[in-house]
C-alpha positions, 0 to 999 in steps of 0.5 A: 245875315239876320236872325230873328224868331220867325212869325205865323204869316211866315209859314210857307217859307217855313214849310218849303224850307222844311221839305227841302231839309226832309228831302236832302238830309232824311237822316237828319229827322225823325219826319219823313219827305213821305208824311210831310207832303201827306198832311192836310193844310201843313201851312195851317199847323205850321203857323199854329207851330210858329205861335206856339214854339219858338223858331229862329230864321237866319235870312239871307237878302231876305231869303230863309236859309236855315232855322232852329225850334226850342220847345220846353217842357210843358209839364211840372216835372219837365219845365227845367229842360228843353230841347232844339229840334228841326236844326237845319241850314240850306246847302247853299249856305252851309259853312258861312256861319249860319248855324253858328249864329242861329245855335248862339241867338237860341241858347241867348235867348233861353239861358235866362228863362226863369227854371230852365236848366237844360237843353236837349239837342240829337243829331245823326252821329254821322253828321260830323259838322253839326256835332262839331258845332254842338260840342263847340257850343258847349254840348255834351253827349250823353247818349248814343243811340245805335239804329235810331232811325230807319231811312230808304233800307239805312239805320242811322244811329243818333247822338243824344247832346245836352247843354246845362245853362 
């Protein structure tokens, strides 16, 4: 497996990746199936998302299997935070290792940026996996959020995590 940060020419795999993660774990993102398929040129500010922030791949023979955004805080009163959004690893590949390896290669990649103290990540609290694997990464709740998102007649209810660097 091989995890490196995704480039803007890599745009539609992104984009097919992230309506299969939108269609099997709706509960899992605040974006709809619904919205996503609506966008005019999704492929178009998927690239510009690629330049901007930065997104890891983890590929498999080539294949993108699973991926991970940080975005930091833009402003001067948020610069020291960030957060990991859109986590996501295909079925298929789930309990291999993937998630793990893209979690590590992020928090490497942004423990040494200059002011940044924290990482902010929320997940569905009934996804018992992926929490188990924030807290093994050194994530600590501290927040729960009760009816969070609302999905096919569902509330879901989210737990809000950070990482101090």
């Amino acid at each position: 497996m091989e995890i490196r940060r995704m480039r803007a020419d890599e745009a539609k795999d992104y984009w097919e990746l992230r309506l299969e993660a939108l269609q099997n774990n709706p509960e899992a993102f605040a974006s709809s199936y619904e919205e996503a398929v609506e966008r005019k040129n999704p492929l178009e500010g998927v690239a510009a998302n690629l330049e901007r922030a930065v997104t890891l791949g983890a590929y498999e023979e080539d294949k993108l299997i699973g991926v991970i955004t940080f975005v930091r805080g833009s402003g001067l009163k948020t610069k020291h935070k960030g957060d990991f959004f859109a986590v996501y690893v295909t079925p298929s590949a789930r309990g291999k290792g993937a998630g793990k390896a893209l979690l590590e290669e992020a928090i490497d990649l942004v423990k040494d940026v200059e002011g940044l103290v924290k990482i902010n990540i929320s997940v569905a609290s009934v996804n018992k996996t992926a929490k188990h694997l924030y807290h093994s990464m050194g994530f600590k709740t501290y927040a729960y959020e009760e009816k969070s998102l609302f999905v096919n007649g569902e509330f879901f209810d989210e737990d809000h995590m950070v990482l101090f660097l």
